[in-house]
C-alpha positions in Angstrom: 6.7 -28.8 3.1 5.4 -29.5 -0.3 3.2 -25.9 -2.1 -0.1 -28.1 -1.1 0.5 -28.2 3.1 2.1 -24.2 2.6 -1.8 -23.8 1.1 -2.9 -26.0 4.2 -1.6 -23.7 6.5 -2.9 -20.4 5.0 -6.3 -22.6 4.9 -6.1 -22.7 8.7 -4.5 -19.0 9.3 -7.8 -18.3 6.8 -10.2 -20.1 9.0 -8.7 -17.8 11.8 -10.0 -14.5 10.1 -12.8 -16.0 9.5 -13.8 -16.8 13.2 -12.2 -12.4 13.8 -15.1 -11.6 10.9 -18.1 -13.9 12.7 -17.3 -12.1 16.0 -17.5 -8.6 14.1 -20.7 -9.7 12.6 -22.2 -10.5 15.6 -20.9 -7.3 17.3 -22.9 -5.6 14.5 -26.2 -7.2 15.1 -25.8 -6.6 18.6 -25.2 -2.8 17.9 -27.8 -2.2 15.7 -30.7 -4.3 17.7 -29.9 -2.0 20.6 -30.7 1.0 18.9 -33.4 2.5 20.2 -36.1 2.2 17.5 -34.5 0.4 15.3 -36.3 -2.9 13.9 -33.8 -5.6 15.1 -32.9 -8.4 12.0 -31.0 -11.8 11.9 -29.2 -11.1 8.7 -25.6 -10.3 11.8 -26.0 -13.3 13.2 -26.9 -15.5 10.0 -23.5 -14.0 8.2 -21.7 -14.8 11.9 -22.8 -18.0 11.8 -22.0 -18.6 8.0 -18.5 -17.0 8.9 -18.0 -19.7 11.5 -19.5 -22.8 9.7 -16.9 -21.9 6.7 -14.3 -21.3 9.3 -14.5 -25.1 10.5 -14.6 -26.6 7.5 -11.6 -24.9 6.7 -10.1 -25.6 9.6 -11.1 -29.4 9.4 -10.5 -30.2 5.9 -7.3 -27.8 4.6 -6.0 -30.4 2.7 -8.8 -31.1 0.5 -9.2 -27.1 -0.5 -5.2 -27.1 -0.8 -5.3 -29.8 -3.1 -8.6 -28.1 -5.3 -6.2 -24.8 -5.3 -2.5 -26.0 -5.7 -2.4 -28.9 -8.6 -1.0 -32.1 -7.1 2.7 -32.8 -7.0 5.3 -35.5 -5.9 6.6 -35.2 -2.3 10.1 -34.5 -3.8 8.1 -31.1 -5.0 9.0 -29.8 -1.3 10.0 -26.0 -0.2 12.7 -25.5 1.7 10.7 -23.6 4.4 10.8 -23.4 8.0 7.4 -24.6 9.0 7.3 -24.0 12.5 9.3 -20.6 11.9 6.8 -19.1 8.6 4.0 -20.0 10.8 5.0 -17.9 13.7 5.5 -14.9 11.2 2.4 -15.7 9.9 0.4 -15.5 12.9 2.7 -12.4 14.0 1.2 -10.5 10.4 -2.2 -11.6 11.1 -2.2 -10.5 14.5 -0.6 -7.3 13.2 -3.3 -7.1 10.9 -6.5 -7.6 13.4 -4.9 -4.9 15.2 -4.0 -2.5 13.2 -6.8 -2.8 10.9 -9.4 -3.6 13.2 -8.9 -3.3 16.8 -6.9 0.3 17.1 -9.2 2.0 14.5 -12.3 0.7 16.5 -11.1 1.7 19.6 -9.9 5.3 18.4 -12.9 6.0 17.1 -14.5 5.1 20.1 -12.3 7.4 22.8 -13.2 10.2 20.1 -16.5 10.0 20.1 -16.6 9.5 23.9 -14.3 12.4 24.3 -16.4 14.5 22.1 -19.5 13.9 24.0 -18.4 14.7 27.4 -16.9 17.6 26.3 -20.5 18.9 25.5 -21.7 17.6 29.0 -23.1 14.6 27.5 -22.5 11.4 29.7 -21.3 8.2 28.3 -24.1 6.4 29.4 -26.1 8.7 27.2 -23.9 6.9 23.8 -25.3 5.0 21.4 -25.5 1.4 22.6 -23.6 0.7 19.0 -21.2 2.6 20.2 -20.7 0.4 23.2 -20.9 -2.8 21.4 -18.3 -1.5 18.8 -16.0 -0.7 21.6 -16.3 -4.0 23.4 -16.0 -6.2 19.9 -12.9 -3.8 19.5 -11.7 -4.9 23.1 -12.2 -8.6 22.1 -10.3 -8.4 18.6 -7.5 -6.4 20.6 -7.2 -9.3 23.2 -7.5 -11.6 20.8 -4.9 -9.8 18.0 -2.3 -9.4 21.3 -2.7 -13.0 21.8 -2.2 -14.1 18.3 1.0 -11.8 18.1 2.5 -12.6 21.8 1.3 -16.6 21.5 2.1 -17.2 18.2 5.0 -19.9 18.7 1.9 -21.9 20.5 -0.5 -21.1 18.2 1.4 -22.4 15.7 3.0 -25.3 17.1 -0.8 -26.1 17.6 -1.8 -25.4 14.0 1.4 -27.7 12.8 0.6 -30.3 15.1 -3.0 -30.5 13.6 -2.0 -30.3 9.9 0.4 -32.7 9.9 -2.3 -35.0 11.9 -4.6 -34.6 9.1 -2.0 -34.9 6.4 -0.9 -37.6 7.2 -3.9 -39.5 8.2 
């Protein structure tokens, strides 16, 4: 792989986060708008959907931001890299890092809370619906972090399919 399609790659693994960042934006608007009181706002779902449109392009045009990043080279500039072998690592890492920066915290935070309030006699239904929205947007990035560590060979094989489509097209 020449440095540029190494800078593809991230580009796509990138795009990835992104999408993990949209959800968690969305979460948040969702959290906050069922506060009881609370004035509701579109700023969430405006960032979500900002997250998302940046995360396509990405997605559909790596090359072209690999090439403004990474100076142009010859094609016998190429790393000796295992393509289909660094991308599994690198959708092992950020898997690993959706869940352990993410999902667990989230979800730990939750169960305290929750075990704190019942302890009091306080019922869960009686929780702050952001409360509930941050566990569930937890839930989803935990799914979706498990996924991205137990299905990475796919994912990847899927990823290197696409960028060498676009590559070499």
């Amino acid at each position: 792989m020449t440095p540029q399609q190494i800078v593809g790659v991230a580009v796509r693994l990138f795009a990835i986060w992104l999408v993990f960042t949209a959800i968690q934006a969305a979460g948040t608007g969702m959290g906050t708008s069922a506060q009881p009181g609370a004035q509701s706002t579109v700023a969430p779902y405006v960032f979500s959907a900002l997250f998302l449109v940046v995360a396509i392009v990405l997605w559909v045009f790596p090359m072209i931001v690999a090439h403004k990043l990474v100076p142009r080279t010859k094609f016998d500039n190429i790393l000796l890299v295992p393509t289909h072998e660094a991308l599994v690592v690198a959708c092992v890492i950020l898997g690993l890092w959706v869940l352990v920066v993410r999902a667990v915290p989230a979800i730990a935070y939750y169960a305290t809370v929750a075990i704190y309030w019942s302890r009091n006699g306080q019922s869960f239904s009686s929780l702050d619906p952001s409360l509930h929205f941050g566990f569930v947007l937890a839930l989803v990035q935990f799914v979706m972090a498990l996924f991205l560590i137990f299905k990475a060979r796919g994912i990847s094989a899927f990823i290197f399919l696409k960028h060498r489509d676009r590559s070499e097209g």
